[in-house]
DRENMI-93361 format. One record per residue (C-alpha): residue in three letters; residue number from 0; x, y, z. Coordinates in steps of 0.2 Angstrom, whole numbers, plus 5000, padded with zeros to 4 digits. Layout:
<banus>
Ala;NUM;X;Y;Z
...
</banus>
This chain:
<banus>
Unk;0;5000;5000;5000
Unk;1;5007;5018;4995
Unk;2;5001;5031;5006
Unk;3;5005;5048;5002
Unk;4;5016;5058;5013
Unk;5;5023;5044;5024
Unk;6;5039;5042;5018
Unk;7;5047;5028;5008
Unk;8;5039;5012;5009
Unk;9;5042;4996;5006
Unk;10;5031;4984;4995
Unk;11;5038;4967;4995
Unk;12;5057;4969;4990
Unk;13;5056;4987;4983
Unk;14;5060;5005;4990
Unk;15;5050;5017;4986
Unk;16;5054;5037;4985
Unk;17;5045;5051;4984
Unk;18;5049;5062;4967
Unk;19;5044;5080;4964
Unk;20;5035;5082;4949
Unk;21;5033;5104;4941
Unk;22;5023;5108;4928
Unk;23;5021;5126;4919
Unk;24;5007;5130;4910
Unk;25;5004;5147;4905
Unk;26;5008;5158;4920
Unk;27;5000;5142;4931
Unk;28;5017;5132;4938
Unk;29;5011;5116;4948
Unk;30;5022;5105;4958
Unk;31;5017;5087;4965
Unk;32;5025;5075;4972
Unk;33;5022;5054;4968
Unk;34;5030;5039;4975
Unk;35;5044;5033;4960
Unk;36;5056;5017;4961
Unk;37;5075;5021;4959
Unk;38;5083;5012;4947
Unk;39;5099;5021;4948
Unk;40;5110;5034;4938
Unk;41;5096;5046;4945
Unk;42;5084;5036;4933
Unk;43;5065;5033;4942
Unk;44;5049;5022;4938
Unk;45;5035;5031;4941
Unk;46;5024;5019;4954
Unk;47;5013;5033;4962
Unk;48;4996;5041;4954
Unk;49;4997;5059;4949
Unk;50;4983;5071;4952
Unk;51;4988;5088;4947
Unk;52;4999;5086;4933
Unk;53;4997;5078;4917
Unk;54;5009;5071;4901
Unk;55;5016;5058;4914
Unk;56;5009;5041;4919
Unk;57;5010;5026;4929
Unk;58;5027;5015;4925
Unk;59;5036;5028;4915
Unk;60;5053;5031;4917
Unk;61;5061;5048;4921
Unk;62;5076;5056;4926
Unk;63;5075;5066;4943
Unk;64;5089;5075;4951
Unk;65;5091;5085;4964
Unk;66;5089;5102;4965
Unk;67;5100;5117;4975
Unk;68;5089;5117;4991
Unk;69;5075;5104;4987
Unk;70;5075;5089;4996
Unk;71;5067;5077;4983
Unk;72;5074;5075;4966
Unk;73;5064;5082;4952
Unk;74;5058;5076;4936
Unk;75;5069;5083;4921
Unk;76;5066;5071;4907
Unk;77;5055;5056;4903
Unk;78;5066;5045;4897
Unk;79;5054;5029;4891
Unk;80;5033;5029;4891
Unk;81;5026;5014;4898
Unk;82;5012;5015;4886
Unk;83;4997;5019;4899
Unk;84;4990;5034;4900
Unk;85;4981;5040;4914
Unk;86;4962;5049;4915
Unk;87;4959;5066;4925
Unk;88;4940;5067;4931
Unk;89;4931;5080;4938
Unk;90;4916;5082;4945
Unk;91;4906;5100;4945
Unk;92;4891;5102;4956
Unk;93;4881;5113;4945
Unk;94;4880;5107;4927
Unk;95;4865;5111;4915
Unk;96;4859;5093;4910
Unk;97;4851;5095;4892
Unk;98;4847;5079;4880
Unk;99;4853;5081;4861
Unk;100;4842;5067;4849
Unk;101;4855;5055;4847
Unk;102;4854;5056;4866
Unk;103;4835;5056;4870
Unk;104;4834;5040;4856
Unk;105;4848;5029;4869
Unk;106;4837;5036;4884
Unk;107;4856;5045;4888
Unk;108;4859;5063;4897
Unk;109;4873;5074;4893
Unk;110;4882;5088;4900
Unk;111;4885;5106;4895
Unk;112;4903;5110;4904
</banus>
């Protein structure tokens, strides 16, 4: 079991460590951090879900080093994709329902965001 904020664990044989993950979009910079499984020459497999950030996925390799005055290394490069990808969803409390006719003909609702 991973859990978030309690520092390395171990599953089975393997160490965990946390990774710092920063993103920049626009004037928007986010920073995360996710559990990642050293596998030396700072080279990491990503083992812990990511929330806040997106473009990096579960099992992909990426290089992290750290930075002057961080304590965790941070992700610089993804070195291999692992191939899965990973779905953000987010849920809004007030969304106008409205039925199109492909919709009303399957009995199916669909959202205006």
């Amino acid at each position: 079991m991973i859990r978030s904020g309690m520092g390395p664990e171990v599953i089975g044989s393997q160490e965990l460590v946390l990774v710092q993950v920063k993103q920049r979009r626009g004037s928007v910079h986010t920073k995360e951090n996710t559990w990642a499984k050293s596998l030396g020459d700072d080279l990491y497999e990503i083992r812990g879900p990511l929330h806040l950030i997106s473009g990096l996925n579960t099992l992909d390799i990426v290089k992290a080093v750290s930075d002057d005055g961080d304590s965790l290394p941070s992700v610089t490069d993804i070195v291999k994709r692992s191939g899965y990808k990973t779905l953000h969803v987010v849920f809004f409390k007030n969304v106008q329902r409205v039925f199109c006719k492909c919709c009303v003909r399957q009995n199916h609702q669909a959202a205006i965001l």
